[in-house]
Backbone as numpy.savetxt, mean C-alpha at the origin, in Angstrom:
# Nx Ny Nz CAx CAy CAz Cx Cy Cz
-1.13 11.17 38.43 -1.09 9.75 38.06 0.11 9.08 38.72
-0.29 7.74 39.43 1.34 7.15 39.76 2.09 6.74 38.79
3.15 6.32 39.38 4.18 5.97 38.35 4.01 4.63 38.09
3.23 3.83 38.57 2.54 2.63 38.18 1.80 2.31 36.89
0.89 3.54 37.29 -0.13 3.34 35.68 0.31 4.05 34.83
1.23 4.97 34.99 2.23 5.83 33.69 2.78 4.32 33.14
3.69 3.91 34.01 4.06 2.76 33.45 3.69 1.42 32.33
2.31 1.72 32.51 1.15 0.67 32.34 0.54 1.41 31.26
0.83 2.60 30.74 0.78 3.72 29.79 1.55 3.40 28.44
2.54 3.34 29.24 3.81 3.19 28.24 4.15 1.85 27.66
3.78 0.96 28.36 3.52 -0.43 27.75 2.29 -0.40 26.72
1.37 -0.13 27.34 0.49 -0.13 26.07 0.51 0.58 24.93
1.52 1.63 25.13 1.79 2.61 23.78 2.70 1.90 23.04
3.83 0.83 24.00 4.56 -0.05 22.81 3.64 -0.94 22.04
2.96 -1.51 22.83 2.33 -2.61 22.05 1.67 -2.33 20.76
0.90 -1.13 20.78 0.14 -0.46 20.52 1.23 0.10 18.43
2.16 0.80 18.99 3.22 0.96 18.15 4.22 -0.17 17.16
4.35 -1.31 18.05 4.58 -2.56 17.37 3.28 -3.09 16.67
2.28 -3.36 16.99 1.24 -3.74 15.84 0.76 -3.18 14.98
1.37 -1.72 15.02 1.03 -0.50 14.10 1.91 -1.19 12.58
3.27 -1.32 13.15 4.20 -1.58 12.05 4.39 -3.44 11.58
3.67 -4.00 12.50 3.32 -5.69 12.31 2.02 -5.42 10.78
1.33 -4.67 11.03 0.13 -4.18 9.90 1.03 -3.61 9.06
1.93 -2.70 9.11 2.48 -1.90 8.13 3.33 -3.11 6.88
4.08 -3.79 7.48 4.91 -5.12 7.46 4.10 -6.05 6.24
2.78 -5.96 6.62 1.69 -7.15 6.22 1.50 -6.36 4.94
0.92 -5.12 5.41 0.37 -4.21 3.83 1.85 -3.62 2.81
2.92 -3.96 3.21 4.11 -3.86 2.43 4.18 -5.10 1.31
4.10 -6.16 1.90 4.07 -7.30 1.36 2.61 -7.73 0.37
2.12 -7.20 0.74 0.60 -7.30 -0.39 1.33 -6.30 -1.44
2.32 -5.32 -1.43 2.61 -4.83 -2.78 3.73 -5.20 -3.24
4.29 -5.84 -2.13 5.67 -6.54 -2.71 5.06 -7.81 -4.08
4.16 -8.20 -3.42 3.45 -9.84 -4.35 3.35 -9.27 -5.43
1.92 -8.44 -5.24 1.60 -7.50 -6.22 2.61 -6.94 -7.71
3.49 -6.55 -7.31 4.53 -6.22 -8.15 5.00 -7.80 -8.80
4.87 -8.85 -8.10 5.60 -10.06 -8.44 4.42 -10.62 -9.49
3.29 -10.34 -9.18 2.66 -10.78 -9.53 2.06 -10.67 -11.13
2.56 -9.63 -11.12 2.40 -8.55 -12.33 3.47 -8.86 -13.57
4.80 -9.32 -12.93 6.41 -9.93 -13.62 5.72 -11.02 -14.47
5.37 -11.94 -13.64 5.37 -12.73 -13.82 4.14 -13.09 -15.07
2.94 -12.31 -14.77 1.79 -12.13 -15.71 2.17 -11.79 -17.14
3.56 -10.71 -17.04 3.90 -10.03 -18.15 4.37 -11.53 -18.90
4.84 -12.14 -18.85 5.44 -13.46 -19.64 4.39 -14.72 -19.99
3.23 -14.15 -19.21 2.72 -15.26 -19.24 2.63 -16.71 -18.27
3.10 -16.42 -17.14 3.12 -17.35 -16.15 1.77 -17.42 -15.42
0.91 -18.28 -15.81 -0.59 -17.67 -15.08 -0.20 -18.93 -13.23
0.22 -20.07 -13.59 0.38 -20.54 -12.35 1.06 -20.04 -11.67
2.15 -19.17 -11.19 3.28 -18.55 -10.46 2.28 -17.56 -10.48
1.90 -16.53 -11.29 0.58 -15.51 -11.34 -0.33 -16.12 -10.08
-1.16 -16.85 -9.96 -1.73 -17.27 -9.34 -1.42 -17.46 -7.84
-0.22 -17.81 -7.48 0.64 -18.51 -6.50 0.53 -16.49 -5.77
1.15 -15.85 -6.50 1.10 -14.64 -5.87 0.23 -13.47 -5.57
-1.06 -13.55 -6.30 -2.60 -13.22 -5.91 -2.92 -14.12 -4.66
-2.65 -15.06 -4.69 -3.01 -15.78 -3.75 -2.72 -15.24 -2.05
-0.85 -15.07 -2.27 -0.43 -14.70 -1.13 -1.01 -12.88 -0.94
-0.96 -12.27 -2.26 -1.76 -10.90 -1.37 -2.92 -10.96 -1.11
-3.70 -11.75 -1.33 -5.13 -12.58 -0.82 -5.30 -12.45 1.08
-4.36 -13.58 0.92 -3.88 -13.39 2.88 -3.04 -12.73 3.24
-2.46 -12.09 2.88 -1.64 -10.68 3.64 -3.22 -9.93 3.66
-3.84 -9.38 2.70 -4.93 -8.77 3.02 -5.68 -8.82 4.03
-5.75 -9.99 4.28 -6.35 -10.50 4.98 -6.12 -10.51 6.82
-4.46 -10.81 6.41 -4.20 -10.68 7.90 -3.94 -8.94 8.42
-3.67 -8.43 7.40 -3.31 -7.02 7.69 -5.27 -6.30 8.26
-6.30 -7.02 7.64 -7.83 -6.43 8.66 -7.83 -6.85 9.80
-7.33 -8.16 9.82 -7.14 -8.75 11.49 -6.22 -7.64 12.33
-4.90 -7.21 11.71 -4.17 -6.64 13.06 -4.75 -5.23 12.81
-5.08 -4.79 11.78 -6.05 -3.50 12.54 -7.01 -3.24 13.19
-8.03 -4.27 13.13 -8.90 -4.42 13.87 -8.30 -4.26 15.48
-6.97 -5.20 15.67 -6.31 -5.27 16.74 -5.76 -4.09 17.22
-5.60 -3.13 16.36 -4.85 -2.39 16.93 -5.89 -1.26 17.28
-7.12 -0.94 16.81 -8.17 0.01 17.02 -8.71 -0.80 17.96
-8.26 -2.18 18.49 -9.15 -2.66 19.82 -8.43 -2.64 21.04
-6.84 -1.96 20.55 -5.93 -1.25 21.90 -6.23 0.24 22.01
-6.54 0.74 20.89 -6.60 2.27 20.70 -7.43 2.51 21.52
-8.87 1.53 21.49 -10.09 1.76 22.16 -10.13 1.99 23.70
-9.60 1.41 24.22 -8.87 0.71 25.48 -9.06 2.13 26.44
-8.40 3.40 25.78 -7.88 5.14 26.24 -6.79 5.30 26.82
-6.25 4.31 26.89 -5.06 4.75 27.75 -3.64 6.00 26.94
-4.15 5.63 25.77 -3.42 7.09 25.03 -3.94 8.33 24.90
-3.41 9.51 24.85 -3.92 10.30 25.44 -4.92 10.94 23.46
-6.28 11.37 24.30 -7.09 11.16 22.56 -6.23 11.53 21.36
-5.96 12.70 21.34 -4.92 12.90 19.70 -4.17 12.39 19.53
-3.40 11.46 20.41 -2.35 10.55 19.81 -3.46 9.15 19.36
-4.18 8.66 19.96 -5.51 7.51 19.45 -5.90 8.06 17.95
-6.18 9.52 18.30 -7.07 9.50 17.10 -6.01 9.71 15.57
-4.98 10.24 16.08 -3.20 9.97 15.01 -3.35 8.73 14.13
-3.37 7.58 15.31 -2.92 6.45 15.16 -4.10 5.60 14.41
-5.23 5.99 15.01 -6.21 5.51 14.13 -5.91 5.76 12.48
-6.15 6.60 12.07 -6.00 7.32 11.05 -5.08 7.08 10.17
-3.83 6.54 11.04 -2.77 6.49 10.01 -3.30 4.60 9.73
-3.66 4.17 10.84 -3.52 2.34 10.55 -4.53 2.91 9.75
-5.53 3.11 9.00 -6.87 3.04 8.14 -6.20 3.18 6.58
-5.22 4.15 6.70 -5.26 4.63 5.98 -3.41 3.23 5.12
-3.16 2.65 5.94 -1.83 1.81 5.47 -2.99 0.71 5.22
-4.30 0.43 5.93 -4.92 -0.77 5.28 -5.74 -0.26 3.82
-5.90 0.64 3.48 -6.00 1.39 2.10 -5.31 0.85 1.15
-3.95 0.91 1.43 -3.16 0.67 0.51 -2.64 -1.09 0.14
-3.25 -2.32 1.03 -3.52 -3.24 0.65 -4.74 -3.59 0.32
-5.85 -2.68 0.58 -7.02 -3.24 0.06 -7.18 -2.84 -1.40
-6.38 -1.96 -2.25 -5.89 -1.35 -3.48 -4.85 -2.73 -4.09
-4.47 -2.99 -2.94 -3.35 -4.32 -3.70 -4.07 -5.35 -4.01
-4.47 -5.31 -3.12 -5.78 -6.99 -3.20 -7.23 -6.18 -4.56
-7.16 -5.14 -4.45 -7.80 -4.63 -6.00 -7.88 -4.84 -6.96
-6.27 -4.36 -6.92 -5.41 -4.69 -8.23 -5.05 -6.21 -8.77
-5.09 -7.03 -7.85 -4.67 -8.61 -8.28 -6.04 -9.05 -8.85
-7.48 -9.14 -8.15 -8.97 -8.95 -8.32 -8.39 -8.68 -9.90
-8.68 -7.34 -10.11 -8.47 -7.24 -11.68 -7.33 -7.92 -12.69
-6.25 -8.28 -12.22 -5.37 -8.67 -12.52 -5.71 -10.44 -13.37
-6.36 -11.29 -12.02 -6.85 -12.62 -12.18 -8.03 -12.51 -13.20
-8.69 -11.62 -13.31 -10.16 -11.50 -14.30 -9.65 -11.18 -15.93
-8.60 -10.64 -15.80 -7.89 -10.81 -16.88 -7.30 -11.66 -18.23
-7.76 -12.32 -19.06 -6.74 -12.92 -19.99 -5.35 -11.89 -20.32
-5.04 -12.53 -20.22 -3.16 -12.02 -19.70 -2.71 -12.59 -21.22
-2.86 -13.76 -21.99 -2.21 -13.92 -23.28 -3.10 -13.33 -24.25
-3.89 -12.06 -24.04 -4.72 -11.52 -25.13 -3.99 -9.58 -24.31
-3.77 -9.94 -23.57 -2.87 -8.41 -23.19 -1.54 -7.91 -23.92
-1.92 -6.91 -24.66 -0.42 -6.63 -25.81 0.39 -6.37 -25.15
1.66 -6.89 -25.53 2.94 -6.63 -25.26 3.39 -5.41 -24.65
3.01 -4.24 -25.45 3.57 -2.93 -24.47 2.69 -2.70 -23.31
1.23 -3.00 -23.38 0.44 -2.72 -22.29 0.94 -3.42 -20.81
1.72 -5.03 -21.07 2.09 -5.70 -20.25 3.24 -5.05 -19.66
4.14 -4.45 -20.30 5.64 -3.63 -20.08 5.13 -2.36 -19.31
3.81 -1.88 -19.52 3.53 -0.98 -18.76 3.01 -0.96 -17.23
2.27 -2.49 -17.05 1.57 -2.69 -16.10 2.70 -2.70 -15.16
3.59 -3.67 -15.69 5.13 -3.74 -14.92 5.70 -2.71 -14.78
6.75 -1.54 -15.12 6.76 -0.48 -15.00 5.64 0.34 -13.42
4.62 0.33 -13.82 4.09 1.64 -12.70 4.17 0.15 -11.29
3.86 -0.88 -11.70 4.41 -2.06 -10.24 5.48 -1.81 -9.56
6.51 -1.88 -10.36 7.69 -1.37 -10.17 7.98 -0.01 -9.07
6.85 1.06 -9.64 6.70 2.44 -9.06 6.34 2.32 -7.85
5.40 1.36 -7.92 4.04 1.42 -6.64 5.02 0.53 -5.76
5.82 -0.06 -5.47 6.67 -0.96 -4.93 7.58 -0.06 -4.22
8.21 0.89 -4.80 9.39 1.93 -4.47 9.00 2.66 -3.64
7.37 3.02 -3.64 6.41 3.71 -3.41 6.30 3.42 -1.28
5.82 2.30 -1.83 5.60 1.08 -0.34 6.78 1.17 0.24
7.75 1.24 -0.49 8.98 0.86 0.59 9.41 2.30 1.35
9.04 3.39 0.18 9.77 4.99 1.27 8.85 4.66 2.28
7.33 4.22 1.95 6.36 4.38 3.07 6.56 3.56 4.43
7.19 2.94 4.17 7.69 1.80 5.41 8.83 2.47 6.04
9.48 3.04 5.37 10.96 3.75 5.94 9.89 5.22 6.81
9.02 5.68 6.45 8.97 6.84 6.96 7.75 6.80 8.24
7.48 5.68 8.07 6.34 4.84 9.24 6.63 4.35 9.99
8.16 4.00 10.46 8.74 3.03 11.13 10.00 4.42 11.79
10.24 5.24 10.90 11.12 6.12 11.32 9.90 7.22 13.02
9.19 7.20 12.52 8.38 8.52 13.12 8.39 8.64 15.10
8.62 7.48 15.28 8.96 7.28 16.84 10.05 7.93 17.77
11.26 6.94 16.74 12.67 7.69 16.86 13.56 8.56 16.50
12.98 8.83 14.78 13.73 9.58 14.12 13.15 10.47 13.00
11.89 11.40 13.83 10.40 12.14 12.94 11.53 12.94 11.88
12.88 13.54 11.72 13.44 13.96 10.98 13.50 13.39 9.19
13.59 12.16 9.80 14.10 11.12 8.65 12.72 10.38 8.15
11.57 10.41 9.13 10.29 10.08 8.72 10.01 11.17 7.58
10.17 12.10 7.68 9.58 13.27 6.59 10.35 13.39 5.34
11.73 12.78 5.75 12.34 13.07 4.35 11.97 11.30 4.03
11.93 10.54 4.20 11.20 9.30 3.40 10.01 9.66 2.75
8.80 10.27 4.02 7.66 10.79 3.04 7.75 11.79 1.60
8.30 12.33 1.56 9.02 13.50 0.70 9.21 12.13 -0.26
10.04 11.88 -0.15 10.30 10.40 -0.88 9.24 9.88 -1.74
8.07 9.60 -0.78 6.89 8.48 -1.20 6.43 9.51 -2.32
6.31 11.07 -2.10 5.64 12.23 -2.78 6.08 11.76 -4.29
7.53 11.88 -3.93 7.91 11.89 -5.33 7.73 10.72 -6.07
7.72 9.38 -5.20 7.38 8.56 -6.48 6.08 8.28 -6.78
5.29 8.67 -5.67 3.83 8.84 -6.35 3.81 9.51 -7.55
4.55 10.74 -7.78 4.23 11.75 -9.09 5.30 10.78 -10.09
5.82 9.57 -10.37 6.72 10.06 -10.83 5.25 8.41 -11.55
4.96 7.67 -10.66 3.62 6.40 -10.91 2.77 7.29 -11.87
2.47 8.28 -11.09 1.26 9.24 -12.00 1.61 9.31 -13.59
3.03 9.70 -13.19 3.43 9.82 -15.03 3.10 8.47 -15.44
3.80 7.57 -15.09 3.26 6.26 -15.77 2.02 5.88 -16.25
1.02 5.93 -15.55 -0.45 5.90 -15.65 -0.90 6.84 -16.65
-0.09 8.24 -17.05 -1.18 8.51 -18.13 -0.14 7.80 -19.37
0.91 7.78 -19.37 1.50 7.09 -20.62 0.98 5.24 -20.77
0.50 4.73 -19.57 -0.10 3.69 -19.82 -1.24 4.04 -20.78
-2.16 5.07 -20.43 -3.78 5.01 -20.69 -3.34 5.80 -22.36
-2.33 6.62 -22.32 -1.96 6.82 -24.19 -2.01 5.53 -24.83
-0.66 4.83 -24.77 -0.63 3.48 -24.90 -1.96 2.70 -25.47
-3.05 2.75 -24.22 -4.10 1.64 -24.11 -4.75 2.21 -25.41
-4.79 3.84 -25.73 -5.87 4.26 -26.17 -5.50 4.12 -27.85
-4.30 3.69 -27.95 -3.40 3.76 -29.53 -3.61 2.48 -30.01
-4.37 1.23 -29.18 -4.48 -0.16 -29.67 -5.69 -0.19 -30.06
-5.43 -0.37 -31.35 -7.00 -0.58 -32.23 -7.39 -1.58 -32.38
-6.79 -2.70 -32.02 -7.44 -4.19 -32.23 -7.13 -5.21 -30.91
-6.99 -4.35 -29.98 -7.39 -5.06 -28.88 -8.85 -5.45 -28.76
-9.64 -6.77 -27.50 -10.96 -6.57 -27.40 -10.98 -5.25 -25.97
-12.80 -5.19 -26.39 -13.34 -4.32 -25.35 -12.78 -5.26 -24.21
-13.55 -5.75 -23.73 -13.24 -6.84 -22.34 -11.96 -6.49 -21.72
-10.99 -6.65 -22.64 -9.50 -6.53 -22.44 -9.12 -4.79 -22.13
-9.54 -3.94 -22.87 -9.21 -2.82 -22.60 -9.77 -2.68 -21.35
-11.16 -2.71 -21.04 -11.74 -2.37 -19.98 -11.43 -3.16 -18.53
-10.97 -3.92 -18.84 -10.06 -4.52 -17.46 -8.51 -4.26 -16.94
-8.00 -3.94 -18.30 -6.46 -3.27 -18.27 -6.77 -1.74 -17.64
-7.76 -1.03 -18.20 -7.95 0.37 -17.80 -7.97 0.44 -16.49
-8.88 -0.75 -15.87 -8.97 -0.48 -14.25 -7.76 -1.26 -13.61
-7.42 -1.87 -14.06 -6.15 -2.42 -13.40 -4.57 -1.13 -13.50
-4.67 -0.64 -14.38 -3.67 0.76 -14.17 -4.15 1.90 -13.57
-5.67 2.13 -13.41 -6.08 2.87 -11.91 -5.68 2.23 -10.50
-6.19 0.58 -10.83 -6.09 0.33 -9.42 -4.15 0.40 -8.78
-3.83 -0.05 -10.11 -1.82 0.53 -9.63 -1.53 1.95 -9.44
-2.46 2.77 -9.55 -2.62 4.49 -9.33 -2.82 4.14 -8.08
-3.84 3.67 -7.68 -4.59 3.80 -6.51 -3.96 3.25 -4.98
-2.73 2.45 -5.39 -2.19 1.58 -4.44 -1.04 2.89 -3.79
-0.41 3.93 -5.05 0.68 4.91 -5.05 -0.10 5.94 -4.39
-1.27 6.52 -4.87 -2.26 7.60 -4.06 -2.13 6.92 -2.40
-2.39 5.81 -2.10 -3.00 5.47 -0.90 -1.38 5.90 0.28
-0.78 5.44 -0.48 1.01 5.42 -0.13 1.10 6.89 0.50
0.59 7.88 -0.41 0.86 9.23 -0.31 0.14 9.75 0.82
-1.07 9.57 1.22 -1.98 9.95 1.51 -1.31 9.36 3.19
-1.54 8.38 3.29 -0.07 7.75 4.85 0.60 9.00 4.73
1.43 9.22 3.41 2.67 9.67 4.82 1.83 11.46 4.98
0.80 12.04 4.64 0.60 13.08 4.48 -0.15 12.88 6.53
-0.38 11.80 6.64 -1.05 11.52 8.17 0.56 11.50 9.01
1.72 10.92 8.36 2.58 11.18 9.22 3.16 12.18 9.15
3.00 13.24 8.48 3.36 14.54 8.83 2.61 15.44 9.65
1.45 15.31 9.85 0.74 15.72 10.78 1.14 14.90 12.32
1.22 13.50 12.27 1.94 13.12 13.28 2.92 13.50 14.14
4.04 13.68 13.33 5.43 13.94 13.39 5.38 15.79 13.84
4.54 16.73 13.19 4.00 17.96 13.60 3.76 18.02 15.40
2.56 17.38 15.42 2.14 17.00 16.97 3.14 16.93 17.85
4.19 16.03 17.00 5.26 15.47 18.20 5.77 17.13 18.66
């Protein structure tokens, strides 16, 4: 190969790598809201509530656009296949974890929020909280893997643990849910899936960095 189209290689592997983490960026911020969104629900703020479903609405949104973009550089071949098929895999799997955010708000908005008991609300907040801490090792260990695959793995290690630590939350939520005797059905059954879907945002977290360890392996 000349050193022309190597060249022409390596440009497209930046580009390619910057829109990886432009998506990563987007699906961070659908759980950043998410978490805000949830604060704010706990008190009773349904307009500010609203204001921030809204924005993980279009982060969702823009985060399908740049993957689409980025599986329409992948497509291209100029990377060599197992690094394409890496990269695929890992962008699918970081848009997982906003389409779980944009889930979770879905259930969140279907909600009456001033018929949600008090501890159930302290709980929803709580594992947000988790799933947030969650997003952020995942950004540290997604952004590390280029320059510094050392420090990518100990972030993932990271995400591990606060996934297990969300998990605990989620079954002390669903004790909780199951000890309220005069809540309505409606209400339980929308709270129930809304503390899966805050499971589901921490699983998705995990499941990334388990693709960047196989990554980071390769290297």
């Amino acid at each position: 190969m000349s050193e022309l189209l190597k060249w022409f290689e390596r440009r497209r592997e930046e580009k390619v790598l910057t829109l990886v983490r432009r998506h990563l960026a987007t699906t961070i911020s659908t759980v950043e809201d998410l978490e805000k969104a949830m604060r704010v629900a706990a008190v009773d703020d349904e307009r500010e509530m609203k204001l921030y479903i809204d924005r993980v609405m279009n982060a969702e949104r823009e985060a399908d656009g740049l993957r689409r973009e980025v599986m329409n550089e992948l497509a291209r071949g100029e990377l060599p296949p197992a690094d394409r098929e890496d990269l695929m895999h890992l962008v699918k799997r970081v848009d997982m974890v906003a389409d779980w955010s944009r889930e979770a708000t879905r259930i969140l908005e279907a909600t009456p929020i001033r018929e949600m008991p008090r501890n159930l609300k302290k709980a929803c907040v709580e594992m947000a909280e988790g799933v947030k801490e969650c997003a952020s090792a995942l950004q540290k260990s997604v952004n590390r893997i280029a320059e510094k695959p050392e420090e990518a793995l100990r972030a993932a290690d990271l995400v591990e643990r606060q996934e297990e630590m969300v998990d605990g939350l989620f079954q002390n939520a669903r004790g909780l849910l199951a000890k309220e005797a005069e809540i309505k059905v409606g209400v339980a059954i929308c709270m129930n899936e809304l503390f899966e879907a805050l499971e589901m945002v921490a699983d998705s977290c995990e499941d990334v960095c388990d693709q960047v360890r196989v990554i980071v392996v390769r290297r």
